[in-house]
TIMI-90248 format. One record per residue: residue number from 1; x, y, z of N, C-alpha, C in turn. Coordinates in Angstrom, 1 decimal. Layout:
% TIMI-90248
   k n_east n_north   n_up ca_east ca_north  ca_up c_east c_north   c_up
 NUM      X       Y      Z       X        Y      Z      X       Y      Z
...
END
This chain:
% TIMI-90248
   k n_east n_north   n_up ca_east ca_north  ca_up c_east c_north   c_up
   1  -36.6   -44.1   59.5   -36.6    -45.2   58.4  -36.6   -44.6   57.0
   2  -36.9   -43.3   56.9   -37.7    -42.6   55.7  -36.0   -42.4   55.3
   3  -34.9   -41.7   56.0   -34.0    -41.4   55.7  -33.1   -42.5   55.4
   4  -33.3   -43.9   55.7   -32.0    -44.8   55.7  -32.6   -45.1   54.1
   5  -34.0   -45.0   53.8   -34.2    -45.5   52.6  -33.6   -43.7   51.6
   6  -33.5   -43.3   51.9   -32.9    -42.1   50.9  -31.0   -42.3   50.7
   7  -31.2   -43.1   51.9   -29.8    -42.9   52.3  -28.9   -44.0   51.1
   8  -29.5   -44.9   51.5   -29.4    -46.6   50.5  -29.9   -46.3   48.9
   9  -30.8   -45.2   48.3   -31.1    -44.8   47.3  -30.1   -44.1   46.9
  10  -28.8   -43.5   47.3   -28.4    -42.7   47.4  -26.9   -43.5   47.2
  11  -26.4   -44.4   47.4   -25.4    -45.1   47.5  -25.9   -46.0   46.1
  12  -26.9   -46.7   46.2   -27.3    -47.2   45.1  -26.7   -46.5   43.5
  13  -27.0   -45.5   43.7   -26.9    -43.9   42.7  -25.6   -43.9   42.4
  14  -25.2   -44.1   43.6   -23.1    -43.4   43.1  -22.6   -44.9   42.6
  15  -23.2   -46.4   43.2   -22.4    -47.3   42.5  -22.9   -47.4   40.9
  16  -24.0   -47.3   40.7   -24.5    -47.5   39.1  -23.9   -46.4   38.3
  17  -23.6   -45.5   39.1   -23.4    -44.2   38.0  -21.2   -44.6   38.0
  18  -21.1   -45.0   38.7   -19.7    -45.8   38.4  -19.7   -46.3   37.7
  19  -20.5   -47.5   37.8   -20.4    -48.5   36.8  -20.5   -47.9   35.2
  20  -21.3   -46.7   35.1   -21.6    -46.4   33.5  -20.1   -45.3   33.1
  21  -19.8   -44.7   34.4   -18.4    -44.1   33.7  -17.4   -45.1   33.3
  22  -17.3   -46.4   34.2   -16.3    -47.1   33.7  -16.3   -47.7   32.3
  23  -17.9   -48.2   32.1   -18.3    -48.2   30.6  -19.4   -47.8   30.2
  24  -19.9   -46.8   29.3   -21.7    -46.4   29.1  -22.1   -47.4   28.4
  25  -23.3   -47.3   28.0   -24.1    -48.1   27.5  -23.5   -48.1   26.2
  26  -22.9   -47.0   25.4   -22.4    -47.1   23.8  -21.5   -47.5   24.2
  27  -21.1   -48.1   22.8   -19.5    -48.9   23.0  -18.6   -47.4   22.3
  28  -17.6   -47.5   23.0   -16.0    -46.8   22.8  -15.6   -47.3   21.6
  29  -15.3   -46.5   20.8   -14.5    -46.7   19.5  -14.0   -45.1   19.3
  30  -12.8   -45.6   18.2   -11.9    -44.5   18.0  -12.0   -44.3   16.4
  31  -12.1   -42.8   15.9   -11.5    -42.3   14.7  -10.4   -41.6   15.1
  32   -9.4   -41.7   13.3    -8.1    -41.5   13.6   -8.4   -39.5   13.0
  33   -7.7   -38.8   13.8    -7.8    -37.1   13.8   -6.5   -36.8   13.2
  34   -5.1   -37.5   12.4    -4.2    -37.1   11.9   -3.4   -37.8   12.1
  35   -1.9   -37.8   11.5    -1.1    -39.1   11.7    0.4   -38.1   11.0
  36    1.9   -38.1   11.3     2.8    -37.4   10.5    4.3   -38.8   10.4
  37    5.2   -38.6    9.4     5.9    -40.0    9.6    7.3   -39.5   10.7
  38    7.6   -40.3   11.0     8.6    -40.2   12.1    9.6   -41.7   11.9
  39   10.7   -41.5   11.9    11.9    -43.0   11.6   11.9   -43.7   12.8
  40   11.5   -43.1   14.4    11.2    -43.8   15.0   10.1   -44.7   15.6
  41    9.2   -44.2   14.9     7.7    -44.8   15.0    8.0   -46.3   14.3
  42    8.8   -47.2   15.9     8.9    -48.6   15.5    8.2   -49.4   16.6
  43    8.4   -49.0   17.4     7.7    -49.5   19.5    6.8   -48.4   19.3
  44    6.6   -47.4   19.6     5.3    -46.9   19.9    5.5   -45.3   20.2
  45    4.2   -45.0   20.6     3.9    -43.7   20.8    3.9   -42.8   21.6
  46    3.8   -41.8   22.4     3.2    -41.1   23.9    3.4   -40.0   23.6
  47    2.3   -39.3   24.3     2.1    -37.8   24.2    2.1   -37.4   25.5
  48    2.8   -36.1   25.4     3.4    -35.3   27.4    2.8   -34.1   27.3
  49    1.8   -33.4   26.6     2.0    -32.2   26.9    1.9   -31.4   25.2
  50    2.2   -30.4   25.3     2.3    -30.1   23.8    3.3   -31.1   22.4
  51    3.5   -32.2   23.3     5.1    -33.0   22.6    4.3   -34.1   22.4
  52    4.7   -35.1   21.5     4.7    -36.3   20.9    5.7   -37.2   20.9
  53    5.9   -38.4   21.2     7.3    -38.5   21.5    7.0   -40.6   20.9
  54    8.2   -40.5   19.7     8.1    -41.9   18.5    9.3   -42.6   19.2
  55    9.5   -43.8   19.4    10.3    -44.6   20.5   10.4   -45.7   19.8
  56   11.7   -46.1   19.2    12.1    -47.3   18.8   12.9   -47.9   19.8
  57   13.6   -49.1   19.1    14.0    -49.9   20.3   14.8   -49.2   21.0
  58   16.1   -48.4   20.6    17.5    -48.0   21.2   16.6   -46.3   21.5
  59   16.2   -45.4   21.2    15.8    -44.3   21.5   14.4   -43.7   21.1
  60   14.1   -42.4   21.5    12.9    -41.3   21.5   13.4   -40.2   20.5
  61   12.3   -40.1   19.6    12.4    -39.0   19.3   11.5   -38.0   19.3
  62   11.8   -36.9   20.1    10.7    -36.0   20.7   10.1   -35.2   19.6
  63    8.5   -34.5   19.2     8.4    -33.7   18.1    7.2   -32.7   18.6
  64    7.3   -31.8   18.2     5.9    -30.5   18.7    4.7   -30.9   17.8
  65    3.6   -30.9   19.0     2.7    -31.4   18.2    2.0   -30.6   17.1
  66    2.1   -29.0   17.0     1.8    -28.5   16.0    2.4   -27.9   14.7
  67    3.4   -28.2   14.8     4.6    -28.3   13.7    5.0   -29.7   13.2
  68    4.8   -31.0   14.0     5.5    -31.7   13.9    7.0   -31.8   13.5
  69    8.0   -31.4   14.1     9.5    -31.0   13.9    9.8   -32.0   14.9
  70   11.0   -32.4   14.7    11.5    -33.2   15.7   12.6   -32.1   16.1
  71   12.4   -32.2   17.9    13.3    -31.2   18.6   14.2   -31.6   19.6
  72   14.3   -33.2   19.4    14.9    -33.5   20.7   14.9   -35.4   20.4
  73   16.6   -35.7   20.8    16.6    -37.4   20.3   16.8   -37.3   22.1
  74   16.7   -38.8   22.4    17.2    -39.2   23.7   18.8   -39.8   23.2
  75   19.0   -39.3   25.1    20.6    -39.7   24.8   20.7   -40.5   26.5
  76   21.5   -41.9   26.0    21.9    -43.0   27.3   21.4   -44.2   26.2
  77   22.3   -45.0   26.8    21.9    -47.0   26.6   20.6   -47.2   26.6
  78   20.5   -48.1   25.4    18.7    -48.2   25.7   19.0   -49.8   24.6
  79   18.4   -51.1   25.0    18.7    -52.2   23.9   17.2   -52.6   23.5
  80   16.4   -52.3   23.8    14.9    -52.8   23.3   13.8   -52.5   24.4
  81   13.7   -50.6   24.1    12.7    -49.9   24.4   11.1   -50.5   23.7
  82   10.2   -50.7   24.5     9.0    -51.3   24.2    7.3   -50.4   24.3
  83    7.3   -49.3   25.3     6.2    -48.5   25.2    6.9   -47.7   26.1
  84    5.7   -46.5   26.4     6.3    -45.0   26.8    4.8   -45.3   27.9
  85    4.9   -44.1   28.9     4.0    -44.1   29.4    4.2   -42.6   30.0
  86    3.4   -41.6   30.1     3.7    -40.1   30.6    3.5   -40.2   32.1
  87    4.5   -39.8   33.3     3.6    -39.6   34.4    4.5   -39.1   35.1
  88    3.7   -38.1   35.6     4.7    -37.0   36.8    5.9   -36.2   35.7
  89    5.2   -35.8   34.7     6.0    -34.7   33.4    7.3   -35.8   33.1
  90    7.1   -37.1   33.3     8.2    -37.5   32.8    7.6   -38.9   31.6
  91    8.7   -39.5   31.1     7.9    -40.3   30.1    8.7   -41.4   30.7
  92    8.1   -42.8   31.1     8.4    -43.8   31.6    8.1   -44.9   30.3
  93    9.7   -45.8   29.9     9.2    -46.8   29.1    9.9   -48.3   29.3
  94    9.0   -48.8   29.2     9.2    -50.2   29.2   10.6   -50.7   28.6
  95   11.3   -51.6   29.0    12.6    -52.3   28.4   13.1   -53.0   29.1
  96   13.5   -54.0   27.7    13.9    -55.5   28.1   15.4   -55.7   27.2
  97   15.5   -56.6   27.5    17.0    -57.5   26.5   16.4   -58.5   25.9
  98   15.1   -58.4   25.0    14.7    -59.4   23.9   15.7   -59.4   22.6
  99   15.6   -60.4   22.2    15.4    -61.9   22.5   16.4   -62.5   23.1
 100   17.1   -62.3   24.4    18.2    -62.7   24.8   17.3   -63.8   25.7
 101   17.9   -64.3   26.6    18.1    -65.1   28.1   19.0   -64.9   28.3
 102   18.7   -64.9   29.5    17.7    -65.1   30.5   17.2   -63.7   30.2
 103   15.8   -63.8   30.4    15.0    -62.4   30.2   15.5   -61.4   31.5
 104   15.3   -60.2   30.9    15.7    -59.1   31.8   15.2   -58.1   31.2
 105   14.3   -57.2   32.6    13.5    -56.4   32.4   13.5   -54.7   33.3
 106   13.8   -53.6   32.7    13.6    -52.6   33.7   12.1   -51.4   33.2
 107   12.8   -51.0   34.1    11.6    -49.2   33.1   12.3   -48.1   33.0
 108   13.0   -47.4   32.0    13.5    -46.2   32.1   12.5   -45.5   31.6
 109   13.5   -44.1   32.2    12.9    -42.5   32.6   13.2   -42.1   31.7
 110   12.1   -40.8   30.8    13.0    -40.4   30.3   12.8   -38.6   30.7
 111   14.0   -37.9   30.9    13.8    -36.7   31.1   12.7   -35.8   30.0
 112   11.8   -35.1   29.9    11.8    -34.2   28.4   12.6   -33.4   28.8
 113   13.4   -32.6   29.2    14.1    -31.5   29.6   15.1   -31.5   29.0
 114   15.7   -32.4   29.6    17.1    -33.0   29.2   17.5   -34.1   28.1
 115   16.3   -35.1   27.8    16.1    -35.8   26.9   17.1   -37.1   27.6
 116   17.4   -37.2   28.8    18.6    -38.1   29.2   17.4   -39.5   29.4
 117   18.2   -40.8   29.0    17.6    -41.5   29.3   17.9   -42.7   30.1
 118   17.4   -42.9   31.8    18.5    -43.7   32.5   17.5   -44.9   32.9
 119   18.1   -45.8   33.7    17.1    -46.8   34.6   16.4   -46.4   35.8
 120   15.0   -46.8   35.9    14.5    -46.0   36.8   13.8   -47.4   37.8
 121   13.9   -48.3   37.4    13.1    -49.6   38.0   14.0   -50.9   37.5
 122   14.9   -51.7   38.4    15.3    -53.0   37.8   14.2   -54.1   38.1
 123   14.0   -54.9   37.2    13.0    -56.1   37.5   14.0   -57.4   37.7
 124   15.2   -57.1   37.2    16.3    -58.1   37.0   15.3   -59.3   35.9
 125   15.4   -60.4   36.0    14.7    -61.5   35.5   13.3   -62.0   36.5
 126   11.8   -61.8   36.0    11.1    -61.4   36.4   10.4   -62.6   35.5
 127   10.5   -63.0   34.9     9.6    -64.7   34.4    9.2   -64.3   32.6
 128    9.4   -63.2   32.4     9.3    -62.6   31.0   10.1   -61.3   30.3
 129    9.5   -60.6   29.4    10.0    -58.8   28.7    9.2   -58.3   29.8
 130    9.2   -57.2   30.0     8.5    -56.2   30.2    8.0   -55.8   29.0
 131    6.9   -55.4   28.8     7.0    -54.5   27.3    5.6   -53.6   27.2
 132    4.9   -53.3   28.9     4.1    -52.0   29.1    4.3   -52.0   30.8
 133    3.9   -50.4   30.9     3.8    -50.2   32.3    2.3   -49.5   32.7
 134    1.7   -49.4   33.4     0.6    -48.4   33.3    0.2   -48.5   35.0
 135   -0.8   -46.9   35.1    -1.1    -46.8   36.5   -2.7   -47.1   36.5
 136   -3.0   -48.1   37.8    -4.5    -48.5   37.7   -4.3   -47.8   39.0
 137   -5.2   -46.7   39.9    -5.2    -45.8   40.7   -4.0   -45.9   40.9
 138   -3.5   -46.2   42.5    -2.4    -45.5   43.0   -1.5   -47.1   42.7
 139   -1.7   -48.3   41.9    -1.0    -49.3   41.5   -0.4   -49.2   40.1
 140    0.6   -50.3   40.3     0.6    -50.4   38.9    0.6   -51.7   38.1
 141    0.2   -51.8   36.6     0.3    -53.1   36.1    1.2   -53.3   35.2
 142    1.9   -54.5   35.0     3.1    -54.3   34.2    2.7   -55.9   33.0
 143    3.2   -55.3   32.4     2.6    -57.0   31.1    4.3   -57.4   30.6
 144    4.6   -58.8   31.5     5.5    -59.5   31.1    5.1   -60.6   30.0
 145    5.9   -60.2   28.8     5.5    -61.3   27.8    6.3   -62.6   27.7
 146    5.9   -63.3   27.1     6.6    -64.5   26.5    5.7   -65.2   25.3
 147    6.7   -65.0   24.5     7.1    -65.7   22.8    7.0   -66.9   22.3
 148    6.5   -66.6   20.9     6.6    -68.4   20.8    5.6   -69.4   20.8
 149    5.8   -70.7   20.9     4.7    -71.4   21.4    4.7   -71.4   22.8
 150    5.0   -70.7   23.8     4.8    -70.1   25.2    4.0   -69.3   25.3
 151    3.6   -68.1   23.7     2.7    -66.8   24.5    2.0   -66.9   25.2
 152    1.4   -67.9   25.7     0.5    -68.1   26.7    0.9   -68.2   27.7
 153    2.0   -68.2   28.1     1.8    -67.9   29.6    2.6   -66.2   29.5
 154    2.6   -65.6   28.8     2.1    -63.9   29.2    1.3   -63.5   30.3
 155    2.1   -62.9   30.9     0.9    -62.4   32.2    1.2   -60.9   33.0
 156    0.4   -60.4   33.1     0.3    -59.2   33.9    0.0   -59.4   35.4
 157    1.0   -58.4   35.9     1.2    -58.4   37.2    0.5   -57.0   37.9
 158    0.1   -56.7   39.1    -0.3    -55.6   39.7    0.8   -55.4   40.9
 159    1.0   -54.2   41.1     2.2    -53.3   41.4    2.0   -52.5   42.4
 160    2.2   -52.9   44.2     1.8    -51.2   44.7    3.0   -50.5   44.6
 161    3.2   -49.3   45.0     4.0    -48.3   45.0    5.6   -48.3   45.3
 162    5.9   -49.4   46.4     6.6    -50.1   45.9    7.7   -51.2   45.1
 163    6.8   -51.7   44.1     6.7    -52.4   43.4    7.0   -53.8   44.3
 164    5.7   -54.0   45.4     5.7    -55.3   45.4    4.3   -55.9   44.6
 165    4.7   -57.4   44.5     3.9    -57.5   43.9    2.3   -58.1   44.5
 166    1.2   -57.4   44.1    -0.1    -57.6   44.6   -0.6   -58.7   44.2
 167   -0.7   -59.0   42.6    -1.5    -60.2   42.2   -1.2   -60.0   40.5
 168   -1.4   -61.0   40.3    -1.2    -61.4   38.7   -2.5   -62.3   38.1
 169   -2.3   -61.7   36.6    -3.4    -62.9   36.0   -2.5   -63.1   34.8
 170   -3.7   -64.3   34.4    -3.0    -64.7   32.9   -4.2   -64.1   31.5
 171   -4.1   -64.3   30.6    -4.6    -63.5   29.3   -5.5   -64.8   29.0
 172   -6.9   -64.0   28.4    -8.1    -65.5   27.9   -7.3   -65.6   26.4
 173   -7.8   -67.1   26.1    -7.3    -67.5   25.0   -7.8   -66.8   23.8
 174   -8.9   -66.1   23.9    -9.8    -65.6   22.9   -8.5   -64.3   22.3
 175   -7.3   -63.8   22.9    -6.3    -62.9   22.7   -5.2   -63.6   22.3
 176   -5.3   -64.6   23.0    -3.8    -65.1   22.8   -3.8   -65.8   21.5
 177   -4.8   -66.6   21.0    -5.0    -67.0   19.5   -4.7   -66.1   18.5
 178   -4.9   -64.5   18.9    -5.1    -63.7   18.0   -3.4   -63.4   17.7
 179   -2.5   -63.5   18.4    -1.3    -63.1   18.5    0.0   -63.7   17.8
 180   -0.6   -65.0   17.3     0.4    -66.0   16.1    1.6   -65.9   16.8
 181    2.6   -65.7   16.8     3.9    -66.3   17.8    4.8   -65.0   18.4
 182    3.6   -63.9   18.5     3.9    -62.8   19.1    3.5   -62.9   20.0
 183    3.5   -61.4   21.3     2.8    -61.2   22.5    2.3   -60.1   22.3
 184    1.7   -59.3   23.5     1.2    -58.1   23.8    2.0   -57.3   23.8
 185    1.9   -56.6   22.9     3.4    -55.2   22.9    2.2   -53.7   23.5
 186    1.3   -53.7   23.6     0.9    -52.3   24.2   -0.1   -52.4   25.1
 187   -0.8   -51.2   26.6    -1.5    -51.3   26.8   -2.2   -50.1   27.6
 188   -3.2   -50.0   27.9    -3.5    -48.6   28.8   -4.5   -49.1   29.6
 189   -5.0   -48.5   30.6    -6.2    -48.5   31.5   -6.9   -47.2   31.2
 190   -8.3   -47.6   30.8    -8.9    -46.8   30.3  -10.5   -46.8   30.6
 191  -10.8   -46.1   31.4   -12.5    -45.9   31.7  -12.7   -47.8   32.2
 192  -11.8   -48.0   33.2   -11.9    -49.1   33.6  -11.8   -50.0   33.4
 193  -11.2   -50.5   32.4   -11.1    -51.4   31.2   -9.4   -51.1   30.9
 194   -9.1   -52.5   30.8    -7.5    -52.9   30.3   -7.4   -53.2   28.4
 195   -6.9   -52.3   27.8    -7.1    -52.1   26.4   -5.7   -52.2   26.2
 196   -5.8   -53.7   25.1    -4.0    -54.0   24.9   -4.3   -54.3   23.5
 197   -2.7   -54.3   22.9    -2.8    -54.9   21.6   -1.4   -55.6   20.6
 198   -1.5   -56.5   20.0    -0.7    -57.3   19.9    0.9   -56.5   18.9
 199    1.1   -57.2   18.1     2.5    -56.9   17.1    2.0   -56.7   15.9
 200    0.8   -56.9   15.5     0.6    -56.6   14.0   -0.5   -55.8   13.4
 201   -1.8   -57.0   14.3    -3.3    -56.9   13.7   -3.7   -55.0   14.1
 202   -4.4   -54.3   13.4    -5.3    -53.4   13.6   -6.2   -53.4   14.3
 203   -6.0   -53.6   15.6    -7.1    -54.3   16.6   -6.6   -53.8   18.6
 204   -7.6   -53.3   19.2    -7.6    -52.9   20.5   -8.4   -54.6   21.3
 205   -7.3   -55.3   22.4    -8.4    -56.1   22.8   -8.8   -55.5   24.3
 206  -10.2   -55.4   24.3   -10.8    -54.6   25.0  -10.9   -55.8   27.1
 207  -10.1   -55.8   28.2   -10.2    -57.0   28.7  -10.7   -55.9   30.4
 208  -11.4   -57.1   31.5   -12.0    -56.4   32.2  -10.7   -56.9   33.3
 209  -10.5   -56.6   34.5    -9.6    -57.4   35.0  -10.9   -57.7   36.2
 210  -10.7   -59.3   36.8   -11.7    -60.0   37.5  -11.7   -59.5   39.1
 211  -12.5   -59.6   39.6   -12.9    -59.5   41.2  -12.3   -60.7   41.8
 212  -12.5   -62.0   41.3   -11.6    -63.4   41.6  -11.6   -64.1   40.6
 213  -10.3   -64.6   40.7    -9.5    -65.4   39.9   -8.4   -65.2   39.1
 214   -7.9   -65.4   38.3    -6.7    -65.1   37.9   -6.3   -65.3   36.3
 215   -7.7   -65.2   35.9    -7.6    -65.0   34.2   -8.3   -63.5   33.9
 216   -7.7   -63.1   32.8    -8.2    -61.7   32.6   -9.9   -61.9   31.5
 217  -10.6   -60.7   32.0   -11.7    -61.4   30.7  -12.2   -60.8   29.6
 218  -12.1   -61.0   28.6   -12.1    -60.6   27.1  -13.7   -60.2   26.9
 219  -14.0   -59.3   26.2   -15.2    -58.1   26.0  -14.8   -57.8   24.5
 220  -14.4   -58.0   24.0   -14.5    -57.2   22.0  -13.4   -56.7   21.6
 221  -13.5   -56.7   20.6   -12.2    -56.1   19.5  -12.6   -54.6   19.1
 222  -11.9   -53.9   19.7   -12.0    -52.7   18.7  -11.4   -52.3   17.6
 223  -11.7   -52.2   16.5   -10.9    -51.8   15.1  -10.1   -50.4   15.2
 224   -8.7   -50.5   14.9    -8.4    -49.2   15.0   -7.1   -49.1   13.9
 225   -6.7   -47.9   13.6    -5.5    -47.7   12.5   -4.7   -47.8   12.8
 226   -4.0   -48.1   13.7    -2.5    -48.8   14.3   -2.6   -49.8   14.5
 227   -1.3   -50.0   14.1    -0.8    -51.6   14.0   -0.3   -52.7   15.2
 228   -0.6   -52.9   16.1    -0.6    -53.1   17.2    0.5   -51.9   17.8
 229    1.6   -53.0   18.3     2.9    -52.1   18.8    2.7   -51.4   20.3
 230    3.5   -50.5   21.0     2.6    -49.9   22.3    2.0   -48.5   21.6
 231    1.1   -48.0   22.3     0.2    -47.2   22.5    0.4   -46.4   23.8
 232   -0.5   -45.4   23.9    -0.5    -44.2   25.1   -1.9   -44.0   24.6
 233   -2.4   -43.3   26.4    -3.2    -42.1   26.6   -2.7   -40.7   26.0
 234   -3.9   -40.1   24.6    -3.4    -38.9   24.6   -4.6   -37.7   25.1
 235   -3.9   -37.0   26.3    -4.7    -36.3   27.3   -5.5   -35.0   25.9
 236   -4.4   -34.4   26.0    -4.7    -33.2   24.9   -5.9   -33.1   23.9
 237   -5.4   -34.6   23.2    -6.3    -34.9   22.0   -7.7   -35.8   22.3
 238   -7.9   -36.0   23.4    -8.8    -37.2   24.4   -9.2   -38.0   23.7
 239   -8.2   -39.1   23.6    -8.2    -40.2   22.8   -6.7   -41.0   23.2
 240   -5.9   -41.5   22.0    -5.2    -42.3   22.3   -4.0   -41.6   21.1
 241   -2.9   -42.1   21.4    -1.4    -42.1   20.2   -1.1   -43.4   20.1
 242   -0.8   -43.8   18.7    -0.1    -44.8   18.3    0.8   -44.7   17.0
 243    0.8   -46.4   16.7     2.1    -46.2   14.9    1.8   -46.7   14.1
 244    2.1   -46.4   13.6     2.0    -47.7   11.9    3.6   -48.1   11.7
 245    3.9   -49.2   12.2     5.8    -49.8   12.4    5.7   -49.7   10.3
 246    5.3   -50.3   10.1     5.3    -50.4    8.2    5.5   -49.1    7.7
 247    5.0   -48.2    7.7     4.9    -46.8    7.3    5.4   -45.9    8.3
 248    6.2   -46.2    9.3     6.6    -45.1   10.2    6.1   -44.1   10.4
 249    4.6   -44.4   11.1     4.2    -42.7   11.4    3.3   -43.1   12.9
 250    3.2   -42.1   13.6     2.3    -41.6   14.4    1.0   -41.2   14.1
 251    0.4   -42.0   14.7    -1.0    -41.4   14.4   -2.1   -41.7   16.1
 252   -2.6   -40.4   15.4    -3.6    -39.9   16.7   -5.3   -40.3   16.4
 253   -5.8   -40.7   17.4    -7.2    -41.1   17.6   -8.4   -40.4   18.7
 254   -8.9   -40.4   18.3   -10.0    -39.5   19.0  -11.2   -40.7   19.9
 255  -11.8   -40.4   21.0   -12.7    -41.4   21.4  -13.6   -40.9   20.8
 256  -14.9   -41.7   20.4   -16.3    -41.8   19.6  -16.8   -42.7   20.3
 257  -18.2   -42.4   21.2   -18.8    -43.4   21.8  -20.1   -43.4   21.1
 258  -20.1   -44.7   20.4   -21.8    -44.9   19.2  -22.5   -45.5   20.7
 259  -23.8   -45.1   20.4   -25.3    -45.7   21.8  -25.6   -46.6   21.2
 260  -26.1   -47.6   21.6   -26.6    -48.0   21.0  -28.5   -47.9   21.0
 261  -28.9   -48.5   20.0   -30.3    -48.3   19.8  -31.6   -49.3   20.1
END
């Protein structure tokens, strides 16, 4: 008996101590650690490795992160590239045919090697843009937007491996007010938490994704120096990459977790 109660103390242990890596007790916030300008820094950001890489709609332009030089454009068709996402040494980014109709959506690859940039995923017409991809364990989630007096029915989908689809939700209003007749252009999975952000405001919306039901749920605004637009995980700098679309630049963020008292 002595041991089932060590045993149950002991499981107790590893789920609480989960729960605090997915969020601690201090809230997550970011200062920004440097920022350089780039003509691509229109869609967003992502960092691979020693590289930096500024992604407007039609292309990438690759740059060393400690020189900042640009060493490498992407080359192939591309009509309205939307975020980047690093994985498996390649850079995966979201794209659509906005503002056309019928909406159509894929994910191109992009080599860093070769800098080629092809189709790697068709979604064909899928109910929105594509305009993020990201990996939640071995799934994936993808945030189809829609414009307009519609932004509200924007929704993210969950993805297994081969992109069938698992389950979808819709976004709480508490985000979608914030968005004026844009959508969600970025987003990451991060310490358990779905961290997106719109087209303009200086602002991370911080959202949990639910155990049941099918609306996402809204937790706080984090203040941050980019401008919405997409974002990345940056491993190197452990924190995040983003842009300023106004000022064309890249800028990098650091995690800061304040305790509270």
């Amino acid at each position: 008996m002595r041991n089932s109660f060590v045993l149950l103390g002991v499981a107790l242990a590893v789920m609480i101590n989960h729960d605090v890596k997915a969020e601690p007790r201090g809230l997550r916030t970011f200062e920004e650690t440097g920022r350089f300008k780039s003509a691509n820094a229109v869609q967003a950001a992502v960092s691979l490795g020693p590289f930096v890489y500024a992604i407007n709609s039609k292309q990438v332009s690759k740059y060393r992160r400690d020189t900042e030089q640009e060493v490498g454009v992407s080359q192939g068709e591309a009509f309205h590239l939307n975020s980047g996402l690093a994985w498996k040494g390649k850079i995966l980014c979201a794209h659509s045919n906005y503002p056309n109709t019928p909406e159509r959506s894929e994910v191109m690859v992009l080599d860093p090697m070769s800098m080629e940039l092809t189709v790697w995923k068709d979604f064909g017409d899928y109910g929105g843009s594509l305009t993020w991809i990201v990996r939640r364990g071995n799934h994936w989630l993808c945030n189809f937007a829609k414009y307009g007096a519609v932004n509200s029915e924007t929704f993210l989908v969950e993805f297994d491996n081969e992109f069938t689809e698992v389950q979808r939700w819709n976004y709480p209003p508490e985000v979608i007010e914030k968005l004026g007749t844009y959508s969600l252009s970025g987003g990451v999975w991060y310490h358990g938490r779905l961290l997106v952000t719109g087209h303009d405001a200086e602002e991370i919306y911080c959202l949990r994704i639910p155990k049941d039901g099918t609306e996402l749920r809204f937790e706080r605004v984090i203040n941050v120096p980019f401008t919405g637009q997409g974002f990345a995980l940056d491993v190197q700098g452990r924190g995040l990459v983003g842009i300023s679309r106004a000022r064309r630049q890249v800028i990098y963020l650091k995690e800061v977790v304040r305790f509270r008292r």
